[in-house]
N, C-alpha and C positions, 0 to 999 in steps of 0.2 A: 075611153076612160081618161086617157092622158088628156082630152080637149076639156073635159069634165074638171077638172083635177084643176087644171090651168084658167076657166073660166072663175073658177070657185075662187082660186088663190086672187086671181085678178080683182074681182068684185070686191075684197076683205082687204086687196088693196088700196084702189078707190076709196071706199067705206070711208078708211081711218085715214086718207090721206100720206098713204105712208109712198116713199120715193123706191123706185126697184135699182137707182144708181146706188142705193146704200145695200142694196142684198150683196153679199159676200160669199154665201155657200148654199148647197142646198144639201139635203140629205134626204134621202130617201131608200125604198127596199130596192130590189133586184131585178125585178118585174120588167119586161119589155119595153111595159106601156110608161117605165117610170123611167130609165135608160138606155131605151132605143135613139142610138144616132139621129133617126130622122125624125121622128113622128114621138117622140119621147116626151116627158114631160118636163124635164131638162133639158132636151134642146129646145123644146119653146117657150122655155125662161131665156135663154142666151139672148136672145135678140132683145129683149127689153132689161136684160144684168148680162151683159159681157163680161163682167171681171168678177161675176158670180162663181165659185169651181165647184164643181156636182159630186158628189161622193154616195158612194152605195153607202149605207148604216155597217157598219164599224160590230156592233151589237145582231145586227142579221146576219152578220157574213159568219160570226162564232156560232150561231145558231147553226146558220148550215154547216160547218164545218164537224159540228159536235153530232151529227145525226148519226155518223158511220157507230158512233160507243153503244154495247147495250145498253139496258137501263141500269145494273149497277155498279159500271165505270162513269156515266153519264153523271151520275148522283154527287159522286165524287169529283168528276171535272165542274161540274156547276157550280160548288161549294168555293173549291181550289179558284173559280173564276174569281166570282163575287169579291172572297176575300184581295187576290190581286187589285182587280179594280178598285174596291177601296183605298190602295195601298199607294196609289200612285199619284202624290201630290201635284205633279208638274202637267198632269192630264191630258197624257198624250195616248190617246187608243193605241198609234203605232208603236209606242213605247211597249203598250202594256202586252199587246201579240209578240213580241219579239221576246219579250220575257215569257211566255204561254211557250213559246217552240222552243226557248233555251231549257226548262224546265219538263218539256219533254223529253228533249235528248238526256237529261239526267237524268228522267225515270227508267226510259229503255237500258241507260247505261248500268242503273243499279239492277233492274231484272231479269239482264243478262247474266249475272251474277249471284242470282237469288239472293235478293235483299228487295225487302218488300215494304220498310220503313213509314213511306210516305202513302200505303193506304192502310190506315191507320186498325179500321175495322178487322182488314186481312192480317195482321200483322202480329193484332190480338189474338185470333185462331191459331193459328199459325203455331205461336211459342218457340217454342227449342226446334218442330219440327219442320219438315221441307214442303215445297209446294211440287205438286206431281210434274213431271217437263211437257205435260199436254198441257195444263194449265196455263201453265210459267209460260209456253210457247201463243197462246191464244191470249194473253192478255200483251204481250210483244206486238202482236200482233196486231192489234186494235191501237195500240199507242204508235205504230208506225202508219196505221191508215188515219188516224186522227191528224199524224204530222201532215200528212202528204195531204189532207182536204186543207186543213189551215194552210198553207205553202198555194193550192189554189186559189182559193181565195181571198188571200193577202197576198198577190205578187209582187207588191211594192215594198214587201219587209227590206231587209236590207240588215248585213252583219256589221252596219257603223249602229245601225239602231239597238241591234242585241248589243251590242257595248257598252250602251250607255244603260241598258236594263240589267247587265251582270254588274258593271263596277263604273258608276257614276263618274268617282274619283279618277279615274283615267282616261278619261273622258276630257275633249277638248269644248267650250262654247260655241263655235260653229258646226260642233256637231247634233245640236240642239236645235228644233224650232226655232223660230225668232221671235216669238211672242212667247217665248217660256224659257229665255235667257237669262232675264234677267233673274228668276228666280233659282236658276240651275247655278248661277254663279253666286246667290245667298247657299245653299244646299253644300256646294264644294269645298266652301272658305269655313262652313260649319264643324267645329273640332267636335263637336258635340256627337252630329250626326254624321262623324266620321269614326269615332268611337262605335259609335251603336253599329256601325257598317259592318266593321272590323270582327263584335263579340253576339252577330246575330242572324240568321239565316236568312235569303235575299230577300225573302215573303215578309218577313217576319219585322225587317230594316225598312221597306215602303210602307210597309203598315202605319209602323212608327213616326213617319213624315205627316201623319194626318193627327197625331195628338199635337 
């Protein structure tokens, strides 16, 4: 598959005349035949883009990661994704996963607690009344095996990246991309969208980066 895969890209190379010294990255799924060290379809780009870097899809890895939730916490982390990902002007995947696992520890933190706010459906049933401790205990329970597949699958998060996902503003420029400085340093010096920081929920304050 991978020789498949590598002739095909080669040919549409050729074709258009396009140079493989200007490839930069590749992306691709998970797949052996797409990621295998030897025989891979990224390593037999390397030899013709050397300064090519391969990366698994960023979007396939939340996929697997999201498979552990039934279907209706699933519903509700797709939703909660979506939204994030739109939210995130500076478009950093790794930004936006690091804010998914900051986000969980808040959820487990409040249904430790029985506060159930942030599913909204639940929340509404619910009322004045309590959720049972089986419950309460199985949905703990799913948001810590959620954490634990995202943590697999993203082992290059990093809590300088959750930093810049909880509070921008404290956040230094080298702690940034380098191709998404220069706009992180428009975003900090903004009084505007330091206000909004300030009087809006973290979802709610990245959203607002894309009007």
């Amino acid at each position: 598959m991978a020789t498949d895969v590598m002739n095909a890209v080669s040919s549409f190379f050729d074709k258009h005349g396009l140079s493989w010294n200007n490839l930069v990255g590749i992306t691709t799924d998970g797949a052996p035949a797409m990621l295998g060290s030897r025989s891979g379809f990224q390593a037999k780009v390397k030899p013709k883009a050397p300064n090519a870097v391969g990366v698994h899809c960023f979007i396939h890895r939340e996929a697997l990661a999201s498979k552990s939730l039934p279907s209706g916490l699933l519903t509700i982390f797709t939703a909660e994704l979506e939204t994030l990902r739109k939210g995130f002007k500076l478009a950093q995947p790794l930004l936006l996963n690091t804010c998914i696992l900051a986000k969980l520890e808040l959820y487990k933190k409040r249904v430790s607690v029985g506060k159930f706010m942030m599913f909204l459906s639940l929340n509404e049933v619910l009322a004045d009344g309590q959720l049972s401790s089986t419950l309460s205990k199985e949905i703990m329970d799913h948001l810590s095996q959620l954490d634990d597949e995202f943590r697999r699958y993203f082992p290059d998060l990093s809590t300088q990246h959750a930093g810049i996902a909880k509070n921008p503003f404290l956040c230094l420029v080298d702690d940034v991309l380098e191709d998404a400085q220069e706009e992180f340093i428009e975003l900090i010096h903004d009084s505007t969208a330091k206000n909004v920081f300030q009087s809006n929920s973290l979802s709610s304050f990245w959203c607002s980066m894309m009007e």
